[in-house]
C-alpha positions in Angstrom: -55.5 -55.3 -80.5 -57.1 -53.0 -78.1 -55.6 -52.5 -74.6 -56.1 -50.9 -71.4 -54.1 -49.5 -68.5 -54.2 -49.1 -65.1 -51.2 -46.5 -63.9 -50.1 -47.3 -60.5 -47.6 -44.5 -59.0 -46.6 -41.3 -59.8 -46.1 -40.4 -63.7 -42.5 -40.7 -63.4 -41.9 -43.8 -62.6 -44.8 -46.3 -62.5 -46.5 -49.4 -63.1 -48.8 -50.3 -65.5 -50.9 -53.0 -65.5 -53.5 -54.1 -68.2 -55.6 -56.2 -70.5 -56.5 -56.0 -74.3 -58.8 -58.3 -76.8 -58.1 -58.4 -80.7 -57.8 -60.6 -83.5 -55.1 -62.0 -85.6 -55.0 -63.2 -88.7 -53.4 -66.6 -89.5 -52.4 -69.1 -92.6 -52.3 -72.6 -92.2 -50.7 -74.6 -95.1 -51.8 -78.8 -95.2 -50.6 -81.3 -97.4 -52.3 -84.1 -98.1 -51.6 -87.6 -99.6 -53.0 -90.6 -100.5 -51.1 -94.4 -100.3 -49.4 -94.6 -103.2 -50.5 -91.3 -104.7 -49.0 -87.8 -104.9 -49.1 -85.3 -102.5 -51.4 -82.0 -102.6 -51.3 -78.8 -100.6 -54.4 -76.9 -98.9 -54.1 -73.4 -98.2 -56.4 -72.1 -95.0 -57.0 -68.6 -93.6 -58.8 -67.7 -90.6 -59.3 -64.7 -88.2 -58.7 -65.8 -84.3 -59.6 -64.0 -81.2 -56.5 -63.1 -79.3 -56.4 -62.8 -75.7 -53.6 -60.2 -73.8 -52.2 -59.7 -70.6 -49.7 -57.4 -69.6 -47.5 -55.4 -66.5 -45.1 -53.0 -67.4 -42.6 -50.7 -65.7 -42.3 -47.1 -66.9 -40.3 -44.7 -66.4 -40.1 -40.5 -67.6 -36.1 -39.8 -67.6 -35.6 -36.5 -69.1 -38.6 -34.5 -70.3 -40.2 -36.5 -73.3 -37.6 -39.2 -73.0 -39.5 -42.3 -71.5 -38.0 -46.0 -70.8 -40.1 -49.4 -71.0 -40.5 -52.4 -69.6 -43.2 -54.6 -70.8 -43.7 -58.3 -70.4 -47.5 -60.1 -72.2 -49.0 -62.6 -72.0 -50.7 -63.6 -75.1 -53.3 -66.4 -75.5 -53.5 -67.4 -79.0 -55.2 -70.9 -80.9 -55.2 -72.7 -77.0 -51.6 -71.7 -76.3 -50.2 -69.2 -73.7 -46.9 -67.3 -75.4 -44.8 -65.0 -73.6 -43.5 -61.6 -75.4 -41.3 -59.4 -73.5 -40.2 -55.8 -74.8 -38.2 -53.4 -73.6 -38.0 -50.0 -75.3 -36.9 -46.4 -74.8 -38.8 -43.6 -77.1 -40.7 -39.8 -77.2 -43.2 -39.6 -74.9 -46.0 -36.9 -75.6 
């Protein structure tokens, strides 16, 4: 995934927003079976284009220390998924 940000505010406490494009790889397992007869599994492997969305809320607390707050939007094989993150980490 590649993603970029727009930085609204001053660096210590701002909002991001963004957008990114990648691609994910993904495994699809089918059985199939006949009347009467016995079943058999199909294995299928694909790359899809993934689709990203995102606002976050940042903020620098003490020196390197930085808090997150991130909510995406992810569009993936026709469906819209939501993936929210919150995190607290170094900041260089």
């Amino acid at each position: 995934m590649l993603r970029a940000f727009y930085v609204l505010g001053p660096p210590q406490h701002a909002l991001l927003l963004g957008a990114g494009l990648g691609q994910a790889l993904t495994q699809t397992h089918y059985t199939l079976q006949d009347v009467g007869g016995n079943p058999v599994g199909l294995d299928a492997t694909s790359s899809r284009t993934v689709t990203e969305v995102t606002a976050a809320a940042r903020g620098r607390l003490f020196r390197g220390l930085e808090a997150r707050a991130e909510v995406s939007a992810l569009l993936r094989d026709g469906r819209l998924e939501l993936l929210p993150i919150l995190g607290i980490g170094a900041a260089f």
